[in-house]
C-alpha positions as CSV (number, residue, x, y, z in Angstrom):
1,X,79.8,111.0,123.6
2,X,77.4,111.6,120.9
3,X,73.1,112.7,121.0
4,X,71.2,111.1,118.5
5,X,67.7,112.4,117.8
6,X,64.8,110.5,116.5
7,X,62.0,112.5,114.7
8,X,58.4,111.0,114.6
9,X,58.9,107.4,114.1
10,X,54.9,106.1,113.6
11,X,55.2,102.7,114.3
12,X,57.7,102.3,111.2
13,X,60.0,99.6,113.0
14,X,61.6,98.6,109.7
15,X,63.4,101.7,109.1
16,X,64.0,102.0,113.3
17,X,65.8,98.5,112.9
18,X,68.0,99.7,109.6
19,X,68.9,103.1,111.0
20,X,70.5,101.5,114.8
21,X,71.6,98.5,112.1
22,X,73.7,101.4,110.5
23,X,74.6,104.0,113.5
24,X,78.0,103.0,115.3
25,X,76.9,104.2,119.4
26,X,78.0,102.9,122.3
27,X,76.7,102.6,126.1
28,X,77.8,106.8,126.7
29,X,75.8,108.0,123.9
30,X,72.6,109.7,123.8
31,X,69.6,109.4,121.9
32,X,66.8,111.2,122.5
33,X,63.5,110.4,120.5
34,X,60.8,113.6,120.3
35,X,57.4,111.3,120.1
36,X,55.1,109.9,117.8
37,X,56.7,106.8,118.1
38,X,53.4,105.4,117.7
39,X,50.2,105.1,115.1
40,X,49.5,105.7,111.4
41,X,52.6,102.7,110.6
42,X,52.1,98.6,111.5
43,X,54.6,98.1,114.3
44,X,53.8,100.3,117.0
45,X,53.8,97.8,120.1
46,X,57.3,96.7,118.4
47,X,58.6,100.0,118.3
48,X,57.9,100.6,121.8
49,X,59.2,97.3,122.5
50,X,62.8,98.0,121.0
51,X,63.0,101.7,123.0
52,X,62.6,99.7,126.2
53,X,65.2,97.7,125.7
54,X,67.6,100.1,124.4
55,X,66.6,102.0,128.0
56,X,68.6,99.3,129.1
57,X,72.0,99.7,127.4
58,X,72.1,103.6,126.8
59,X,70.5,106.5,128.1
60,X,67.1,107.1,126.3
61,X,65.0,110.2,126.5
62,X,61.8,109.8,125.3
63,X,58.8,113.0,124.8
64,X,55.5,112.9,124.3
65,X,53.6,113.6,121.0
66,X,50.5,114.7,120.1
67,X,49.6,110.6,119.5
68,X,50.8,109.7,122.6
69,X,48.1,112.3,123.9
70,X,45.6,111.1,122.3
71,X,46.4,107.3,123.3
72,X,46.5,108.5,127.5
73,X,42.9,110.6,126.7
74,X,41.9,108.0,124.6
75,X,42.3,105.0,127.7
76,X,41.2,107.7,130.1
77,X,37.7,107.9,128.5
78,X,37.8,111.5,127.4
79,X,34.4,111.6,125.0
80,X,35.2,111.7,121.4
81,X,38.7,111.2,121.4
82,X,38.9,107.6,121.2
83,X,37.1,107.9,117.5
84,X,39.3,111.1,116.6
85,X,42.7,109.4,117.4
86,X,41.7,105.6,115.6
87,X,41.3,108.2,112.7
88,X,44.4,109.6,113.0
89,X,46.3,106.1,113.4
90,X,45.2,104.3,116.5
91,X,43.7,101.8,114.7
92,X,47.0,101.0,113.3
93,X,48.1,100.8,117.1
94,X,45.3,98.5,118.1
95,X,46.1,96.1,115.5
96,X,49.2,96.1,116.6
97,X,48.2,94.9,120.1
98,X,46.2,92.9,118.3
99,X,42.9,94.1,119.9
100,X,40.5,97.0,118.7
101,X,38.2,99.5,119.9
102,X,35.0,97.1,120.2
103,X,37.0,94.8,123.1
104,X,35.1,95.8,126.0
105,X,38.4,97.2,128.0
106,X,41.4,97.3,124.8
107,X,43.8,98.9,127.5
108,X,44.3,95.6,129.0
109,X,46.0,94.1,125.8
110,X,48.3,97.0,126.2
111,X,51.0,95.6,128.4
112,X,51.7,97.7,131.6
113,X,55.1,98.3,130.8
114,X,54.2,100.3,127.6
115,X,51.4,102.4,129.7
116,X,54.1,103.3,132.2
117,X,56.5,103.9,130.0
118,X,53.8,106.2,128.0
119,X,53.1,107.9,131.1
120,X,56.1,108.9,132.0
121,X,56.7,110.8,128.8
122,X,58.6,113.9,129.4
123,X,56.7,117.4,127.7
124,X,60.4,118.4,126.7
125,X,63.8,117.9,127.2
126,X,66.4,120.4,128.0
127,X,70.2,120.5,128.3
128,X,73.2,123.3,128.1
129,X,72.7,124.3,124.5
130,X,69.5,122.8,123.2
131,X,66.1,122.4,123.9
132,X,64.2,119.2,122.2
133,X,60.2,119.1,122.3
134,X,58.0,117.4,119.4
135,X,56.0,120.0,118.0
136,X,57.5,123.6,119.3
137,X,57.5,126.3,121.8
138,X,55.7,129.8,121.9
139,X,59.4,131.9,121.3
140,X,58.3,134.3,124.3
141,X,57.4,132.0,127.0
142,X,59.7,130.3,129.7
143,X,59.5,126.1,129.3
144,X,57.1,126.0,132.6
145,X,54.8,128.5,131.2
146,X,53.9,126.5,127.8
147,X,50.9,125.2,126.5
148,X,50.0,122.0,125.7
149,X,48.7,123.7,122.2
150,X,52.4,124.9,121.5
151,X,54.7,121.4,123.2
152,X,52.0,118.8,121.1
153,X,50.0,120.2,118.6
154,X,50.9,123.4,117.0
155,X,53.0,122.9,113.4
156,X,55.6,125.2,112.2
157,X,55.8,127.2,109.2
158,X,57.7,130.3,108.3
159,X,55.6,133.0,110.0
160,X,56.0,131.0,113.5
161,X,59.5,129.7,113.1
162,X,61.2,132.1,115.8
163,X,64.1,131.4,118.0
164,X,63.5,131.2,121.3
165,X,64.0,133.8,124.5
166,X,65.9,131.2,126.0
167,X,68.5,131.9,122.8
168,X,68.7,128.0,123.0
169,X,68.3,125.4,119.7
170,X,65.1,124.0,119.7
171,X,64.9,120.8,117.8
172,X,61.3,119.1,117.0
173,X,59.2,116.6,114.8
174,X,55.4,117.2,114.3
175,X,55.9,119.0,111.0
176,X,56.4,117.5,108.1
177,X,59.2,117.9,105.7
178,X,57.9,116.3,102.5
179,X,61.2,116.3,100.9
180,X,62.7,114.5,103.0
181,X,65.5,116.2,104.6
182,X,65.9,117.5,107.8
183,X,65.9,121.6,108.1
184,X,68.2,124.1,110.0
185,X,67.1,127.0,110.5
186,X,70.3,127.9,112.9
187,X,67.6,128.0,116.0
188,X,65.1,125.6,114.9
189,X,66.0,122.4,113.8
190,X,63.0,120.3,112.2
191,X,63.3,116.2,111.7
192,X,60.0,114.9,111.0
193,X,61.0,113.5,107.4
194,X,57.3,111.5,107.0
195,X,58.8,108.0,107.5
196,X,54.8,106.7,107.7
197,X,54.0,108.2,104.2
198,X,56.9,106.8,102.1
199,X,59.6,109.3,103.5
200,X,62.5,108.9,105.3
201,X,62.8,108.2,109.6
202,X,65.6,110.6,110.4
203,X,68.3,110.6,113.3
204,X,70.5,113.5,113.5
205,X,74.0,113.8,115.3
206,X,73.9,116.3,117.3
207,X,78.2,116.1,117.6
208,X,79.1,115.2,113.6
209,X,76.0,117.4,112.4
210,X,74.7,115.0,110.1
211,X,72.0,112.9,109.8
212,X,71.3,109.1,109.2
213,X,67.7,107.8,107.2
214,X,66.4,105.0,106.9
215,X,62.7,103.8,105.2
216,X,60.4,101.1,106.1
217,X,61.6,99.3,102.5
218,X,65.2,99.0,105.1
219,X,67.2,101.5,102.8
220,X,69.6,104.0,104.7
221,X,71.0,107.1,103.6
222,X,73.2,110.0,105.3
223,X,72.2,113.1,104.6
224,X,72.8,117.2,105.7
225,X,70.6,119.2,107.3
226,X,69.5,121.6,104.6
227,X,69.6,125.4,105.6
228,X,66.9,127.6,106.0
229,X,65.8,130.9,106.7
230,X,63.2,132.6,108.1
């Protein structure tokens, strides 16, 4: 049995489509994808389309992002965040829909099976040896005790990268990796390889410890995880 993770994909279903076109899984696998599935690319509503049915052949665990937080406040009516998150891709989503913010209700062109399924996002994921969430965790704090700041929002760079008290892997997207190639920093493992902004969509095997990329232009690569330190 093998996990596969999925770093932020951004609605890029061209390089979701090559990377499952080139992984070998089968119905006891694993994949687990750490949010921002949608906005900033084209394809969001097709994105979410292909992880529900995958649901149906394989286990899927799917987190929430910081995008998918704005989407929920967004449709809630929190003020101001509808305008901050079409900046920051939602526009990109509507379209996708094909409906936009000046639709007297837009939520209704968002079929019900995507809101639950965007409702039911889990904050983080946790098994024997690893811990996945999609931006990071405060290194001090039990899981139940963090904030939404730290699960959603907060980026990682080299004066926050800690391991955690749990002494568990965490693994997370949210920050990214320009070069495009996933990082290791033996307790922190970051995959958001910028798939939206000509990089790379990354899925790393948790068993083999590699990692499979693909692009929205449909070319794949396997790469390592490059080594860091702290």
């Amino acid at each position: 049995m093998t996990t596969y993770v999925i770093g932020d994909i951004h609605g890029c279903f061209s390089a979701l489509t090559c990377l499952f076109n080139k992984l070998t899984w089968t119905p006891q696998d694993t994949f687990v994808f750490l949010g921002d599935m949608i906005d900033r690319g084209e394809n969001s509503k097709e994105v979410i389309d292909f992880i529900l049915c995958l649901k149906k052949q394989v286990k899927v665990i799917c987190l929430k992002g910081n995008h998918e937080v704005m989407l929920l406040k967004a449709a809630e009516g929190h003020q101001g965040v509808l305008s901050a998150w079409l900046t920051y891709g939602g526009v990109e989503t509507l379209d996708s829909y094909q409906t936009n913010e000046d639709e007297e209700d837009w939520t209704m062109a968002i079929p019900q099976a995507h809101w639950i399924f965007f409702e039911n996002l889990l904050p983080y994921y946790e098994t024997v040896d690893y811990i996945f969430v999609h931006a990071g965790l405060d290194p001090f704090l039990p899981l139940k005790l963090q904030s939404e700041n730290d699960l959603f929002w907060e980026h990682l760079h080299n004066g926050n990268i800690k391991a955690h008290q749990s002494g568990k892997t965490i693994i997370v997207g949210h920050t990214i990796l320009k070069e495009g190639y996933v990082y290791d920093y033996g307790h922190t493992i970051m995959t958001d390889t910028a798939a939206f902004a000509g990089g790379w969509l990354s899925c790393y095997d948790l068993e083999q410890k590699v990692v499979h990329q693909a692009n929205i232009q449909s070319q794949y690569r396997q790469t390592n995880p490059i080594k860091q330190s702290t």
